[in-house]
C-alpha positions as CSV (number, residue, x, y, z in Angstrom):
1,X,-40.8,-37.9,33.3
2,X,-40.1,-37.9,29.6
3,X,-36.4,-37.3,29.9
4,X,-34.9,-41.0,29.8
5,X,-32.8,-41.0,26.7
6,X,-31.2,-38.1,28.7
7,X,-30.8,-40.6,32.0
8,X,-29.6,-42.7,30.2
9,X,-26.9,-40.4,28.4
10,X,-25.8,-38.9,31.5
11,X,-25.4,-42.1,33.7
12,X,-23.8,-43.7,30.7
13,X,-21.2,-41.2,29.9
14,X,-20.5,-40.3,33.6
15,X,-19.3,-43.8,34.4
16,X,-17.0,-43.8,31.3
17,X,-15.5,-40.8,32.1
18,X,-15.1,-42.3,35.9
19,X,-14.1,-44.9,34.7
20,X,-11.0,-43.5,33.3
21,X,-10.3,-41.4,35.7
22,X,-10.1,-44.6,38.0
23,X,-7.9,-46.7,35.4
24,X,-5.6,-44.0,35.8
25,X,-5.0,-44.3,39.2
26,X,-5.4,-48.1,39.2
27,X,-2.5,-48.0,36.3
28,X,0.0,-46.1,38.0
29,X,-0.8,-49.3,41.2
30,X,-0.7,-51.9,38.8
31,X,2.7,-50.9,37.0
32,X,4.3,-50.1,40.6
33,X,3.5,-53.4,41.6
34,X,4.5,-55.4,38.2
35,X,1.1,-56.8,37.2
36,X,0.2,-57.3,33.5
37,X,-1.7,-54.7,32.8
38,X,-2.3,-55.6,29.1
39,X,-4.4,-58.6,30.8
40,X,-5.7,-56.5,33.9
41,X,-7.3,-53.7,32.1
42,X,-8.4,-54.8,28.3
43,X,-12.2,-56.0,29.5
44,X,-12.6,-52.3,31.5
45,X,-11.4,-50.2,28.4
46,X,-13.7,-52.6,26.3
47,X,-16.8,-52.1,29.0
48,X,-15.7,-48.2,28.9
49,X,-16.3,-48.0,25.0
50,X,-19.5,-49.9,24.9
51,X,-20.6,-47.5,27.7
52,X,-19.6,-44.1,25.6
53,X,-21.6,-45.3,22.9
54,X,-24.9,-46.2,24.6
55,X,-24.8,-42.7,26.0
56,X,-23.7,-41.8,22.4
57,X,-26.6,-43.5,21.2
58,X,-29.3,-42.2,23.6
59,X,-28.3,-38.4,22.9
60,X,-29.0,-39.3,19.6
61,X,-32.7,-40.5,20.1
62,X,-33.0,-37.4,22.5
63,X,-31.8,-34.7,19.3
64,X,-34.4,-36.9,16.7
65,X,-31.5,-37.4,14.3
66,X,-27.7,-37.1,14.5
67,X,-27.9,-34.0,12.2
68,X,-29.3,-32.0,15.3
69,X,-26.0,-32.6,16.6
70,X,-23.9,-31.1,13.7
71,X,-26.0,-27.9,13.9
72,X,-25.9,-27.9,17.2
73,X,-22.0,-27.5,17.1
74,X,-22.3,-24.4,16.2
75,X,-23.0,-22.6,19.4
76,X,-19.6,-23.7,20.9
77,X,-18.8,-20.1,22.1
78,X,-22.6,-19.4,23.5
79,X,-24.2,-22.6,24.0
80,X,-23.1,-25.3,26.9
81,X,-25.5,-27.7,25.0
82,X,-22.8,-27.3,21.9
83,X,-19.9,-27.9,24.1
84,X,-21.2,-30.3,25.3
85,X,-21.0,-31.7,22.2
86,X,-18.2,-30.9,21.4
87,X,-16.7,-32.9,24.3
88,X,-18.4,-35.8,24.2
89,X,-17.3,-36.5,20.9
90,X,-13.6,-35.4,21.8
91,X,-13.6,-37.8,24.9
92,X,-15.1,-40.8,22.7
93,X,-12.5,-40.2,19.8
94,X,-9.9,-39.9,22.6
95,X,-10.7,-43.3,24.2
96,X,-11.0,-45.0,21.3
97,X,-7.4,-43.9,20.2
98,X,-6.5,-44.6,23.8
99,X,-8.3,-48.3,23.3
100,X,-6.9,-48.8,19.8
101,X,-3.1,-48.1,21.1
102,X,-3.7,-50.2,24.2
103,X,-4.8,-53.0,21.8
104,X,-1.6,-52.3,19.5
105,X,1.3,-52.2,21.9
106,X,-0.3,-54.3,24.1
107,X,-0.2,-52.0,27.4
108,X,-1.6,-48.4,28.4
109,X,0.1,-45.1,26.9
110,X,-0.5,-43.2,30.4
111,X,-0.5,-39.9,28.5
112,X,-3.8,-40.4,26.2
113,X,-5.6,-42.2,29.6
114,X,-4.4,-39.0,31.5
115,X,-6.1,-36.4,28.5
116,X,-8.6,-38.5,27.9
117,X,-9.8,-38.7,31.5
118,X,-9.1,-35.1,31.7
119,X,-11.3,-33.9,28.6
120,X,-13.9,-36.2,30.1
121,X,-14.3,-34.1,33.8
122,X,-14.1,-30.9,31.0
123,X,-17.4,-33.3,29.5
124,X,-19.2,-33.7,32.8
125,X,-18.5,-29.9,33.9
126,X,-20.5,-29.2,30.3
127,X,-23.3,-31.6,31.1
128,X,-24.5,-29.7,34.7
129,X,-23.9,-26.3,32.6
130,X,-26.5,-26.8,30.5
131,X,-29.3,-27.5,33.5
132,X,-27.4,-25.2,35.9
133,X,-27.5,-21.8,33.9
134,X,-31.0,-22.2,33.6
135,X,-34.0,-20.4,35.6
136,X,-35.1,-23.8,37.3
137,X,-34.6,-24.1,41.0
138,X,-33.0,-27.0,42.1
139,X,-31.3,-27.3,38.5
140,X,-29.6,-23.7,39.1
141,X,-27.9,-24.4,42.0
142,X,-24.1,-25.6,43.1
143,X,-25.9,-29.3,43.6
144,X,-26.1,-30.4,39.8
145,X,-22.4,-29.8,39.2
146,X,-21.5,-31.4,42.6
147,X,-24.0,-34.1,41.6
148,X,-22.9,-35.0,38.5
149,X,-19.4,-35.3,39.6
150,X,-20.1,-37.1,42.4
151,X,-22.0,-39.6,40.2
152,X,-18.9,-39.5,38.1
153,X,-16.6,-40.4,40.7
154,X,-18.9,-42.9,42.4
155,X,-20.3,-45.2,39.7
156,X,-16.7,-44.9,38.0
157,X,-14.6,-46.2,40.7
158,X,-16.8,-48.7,41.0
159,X,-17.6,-50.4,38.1
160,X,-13.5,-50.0,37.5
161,X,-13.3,-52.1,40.9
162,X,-16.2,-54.8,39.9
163,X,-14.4,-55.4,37.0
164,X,-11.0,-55.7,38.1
165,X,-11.4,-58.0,41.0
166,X,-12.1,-60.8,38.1
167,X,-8.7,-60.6,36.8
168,X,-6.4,-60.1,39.6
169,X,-5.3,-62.8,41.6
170,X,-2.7,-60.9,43.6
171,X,-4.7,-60.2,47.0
172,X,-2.5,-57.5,47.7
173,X,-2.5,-55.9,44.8
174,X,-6.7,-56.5,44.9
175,X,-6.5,-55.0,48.3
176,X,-4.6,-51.7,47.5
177,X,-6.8,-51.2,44.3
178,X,-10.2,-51.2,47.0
179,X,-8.3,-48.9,48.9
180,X,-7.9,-46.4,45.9
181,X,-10.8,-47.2,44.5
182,X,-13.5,-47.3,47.9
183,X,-11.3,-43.4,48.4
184,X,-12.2,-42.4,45.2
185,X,-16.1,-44.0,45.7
186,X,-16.1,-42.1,48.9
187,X,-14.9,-38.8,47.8
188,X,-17.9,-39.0,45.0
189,X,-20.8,-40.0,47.7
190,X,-19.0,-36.6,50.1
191,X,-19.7,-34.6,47.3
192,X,-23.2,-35.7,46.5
193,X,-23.7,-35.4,50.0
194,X,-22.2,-31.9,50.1
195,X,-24.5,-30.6,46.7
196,X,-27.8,-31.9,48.6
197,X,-26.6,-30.0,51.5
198,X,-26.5,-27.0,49.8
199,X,-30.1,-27.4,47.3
200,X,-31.7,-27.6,51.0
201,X,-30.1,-24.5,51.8
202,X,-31.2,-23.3,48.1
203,X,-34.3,-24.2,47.7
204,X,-35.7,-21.1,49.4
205,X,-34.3,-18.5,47.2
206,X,-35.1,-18.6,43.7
207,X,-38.4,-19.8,42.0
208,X,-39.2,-22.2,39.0
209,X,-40.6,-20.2,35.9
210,X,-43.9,-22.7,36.7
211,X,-43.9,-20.4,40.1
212,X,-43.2,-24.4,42.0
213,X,-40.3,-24.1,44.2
214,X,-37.9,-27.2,44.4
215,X,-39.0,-28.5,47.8
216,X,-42.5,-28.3,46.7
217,X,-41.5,-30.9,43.2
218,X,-39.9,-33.3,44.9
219,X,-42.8,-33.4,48.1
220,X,-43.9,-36.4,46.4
221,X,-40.6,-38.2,46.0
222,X,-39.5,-38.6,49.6
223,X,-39.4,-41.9,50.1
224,X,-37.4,-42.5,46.5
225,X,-34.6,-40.3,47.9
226,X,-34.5,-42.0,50.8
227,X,-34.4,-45.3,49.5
228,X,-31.4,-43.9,46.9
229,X,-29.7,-43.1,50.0
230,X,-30.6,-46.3,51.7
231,X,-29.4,-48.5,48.7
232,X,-26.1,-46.4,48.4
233,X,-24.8,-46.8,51.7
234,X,-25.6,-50.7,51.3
235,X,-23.6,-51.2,48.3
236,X,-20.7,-48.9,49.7
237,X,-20.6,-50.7,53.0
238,X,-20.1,-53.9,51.6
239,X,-17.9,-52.2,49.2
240,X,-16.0,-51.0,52.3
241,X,-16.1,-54.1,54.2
242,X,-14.3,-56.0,51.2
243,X,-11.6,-53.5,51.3
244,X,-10.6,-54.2,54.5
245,X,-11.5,-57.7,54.9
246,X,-9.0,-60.5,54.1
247,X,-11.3,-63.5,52.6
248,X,-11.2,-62.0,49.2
249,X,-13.1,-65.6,47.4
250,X,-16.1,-64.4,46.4
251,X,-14.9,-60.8,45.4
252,X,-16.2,-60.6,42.1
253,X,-19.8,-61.8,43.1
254,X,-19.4,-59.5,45.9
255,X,-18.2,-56.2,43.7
256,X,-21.2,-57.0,41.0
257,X,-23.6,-57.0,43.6
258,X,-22.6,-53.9,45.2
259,X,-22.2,-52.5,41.6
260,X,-26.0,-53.4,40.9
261,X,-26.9,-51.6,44.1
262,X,-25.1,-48.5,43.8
263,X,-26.1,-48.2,39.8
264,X,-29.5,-48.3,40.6
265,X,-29.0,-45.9,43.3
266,X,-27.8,-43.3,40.8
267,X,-30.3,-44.2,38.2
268,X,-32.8,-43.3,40.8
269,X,-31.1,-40.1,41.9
270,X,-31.2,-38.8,38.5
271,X,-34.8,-39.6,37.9
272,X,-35.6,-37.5,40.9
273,X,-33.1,-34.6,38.9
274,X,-35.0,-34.8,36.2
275,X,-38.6,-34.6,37.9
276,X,-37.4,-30.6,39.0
277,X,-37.4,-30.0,35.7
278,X,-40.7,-32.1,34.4
């Protein structure tokens, strides 16, 4: 498998953008509820940034040179690789004018977190494009979109919830932002769930230009997909039991751990993605 710097792009990007998406739920909770939001949200935004630009960073090392990218602009009206592009970079500039502004006025203009999050799903909807209009089964199929926003969903909400249980004291406040953010977790793992559903139903249907079928790819990682599955239901159970529970001490320990777990879960998922194509 030769396509990390693209792993690594995807993953990367996919939790920023899921992570706004998340802070703008979590915002509209935290305002409701009179929490300092200027104190609440800064290390998130910060972690957000740093995120967009590693996945910045490793599409970079997968064009050669940033150049590739310029030219690649070009092909906005045929090419999803361009737009792609295109709104990547509009989501980055976006959240850093969103960061900046936060940073300035000291709280969160709603508005640019709102766009910004929105131009972002526009982002992820550009990233499956590229692998689902393509003649490779498994890639061609209603599961990468469903994947990819799944993973979206999932890794934002929680690495949005890991890093907010270290700065909010207010248990009920804490508790209602599990709530939103285990829904939101939930609704992401019911949709991964749903786009493997559908590639089993898929798989028998079209065939790989190498004449492999998908099934017959992934034969030999089994036991990784299982494992995935087995690691993402540990870190969203103890997600899930924290959200209910009421001994909220060790909460932050708790949310990094399950945060761990469910990131390498993902990580692993989209190696097995990438092997269809390999």
């Amino acid at each position: 498998m030769h396509e990390w710097p693209l792993l690594i792009f995807t993953i990367c990007m996919q939790a920023a953008i899921g992570g706004m998406v998340v802070l703008w739920f979590f915002h509209r909770s935290l305002e409701k509820n009179g929490v300092d939001t200027f104190h609440v949200l800064r290390i998130p935004l910060i972690v957000i940034a740093v995120l967009s630009f590693i996945g910045l960073g490793a599409s970079f090392a997968h064009l050669g040179k940033p150049s590739h990218a310029f030219n690649a602009i070009l092909g906005f009206g045929h090419s999803w690789m361009s737009r792609e592009i295109v709104f990547t970079g509009c989501f980055i500039g976006l959240a850093v004018i969103t960061i900046g502004l936060f940073f300035i006025q000291k709280k969160v203009n709603p508005w640019f977190l709102l766009v910004t999050a929105l131009v972002g799903l526009v982002d992820v909807y550009s990233m499956a494009a590229i692998y689902s209009n393509t003649y490779v089964n498994g890639w061609d199929s209603a599961n990468t979109v469903l994947s990819f926003y799944g993973t979206t969903l999932t890794l934002g909400a929680i690495l949005m919830l890991s890093l907010n249980a270290t700065f909010i004291k207010n248990a009920e406040v804490t508790k209602t932002l599990f709530k939103i953010g285990f829904s939101l977790a939930a609704v992401g793992i019911a949709v991964q769930l749903m786009g493997a559903a559908l590639l089993a139903a898929f798989n028998g249907e079209v065939v790989l230009i190498s004449g492999n079928m998908a099934s017959a790819s992934l034969a030999d990682y089994q036991s990784v997909i299982i494992v995935r599955w087995i690691i993402e239901i540990i870190g969203m159970a103890i997600f899930g039991f924290y959200a209910i529970s009421t001994n909220k001490k060790s909460i932050a320990t708790v949310g990094y751990v399950a945060l761990a777990a469910i990131l390498i879960a993902e990580g692993m998922n989209r190696y097995v993605f990438y092997v269809l194509g390999s």
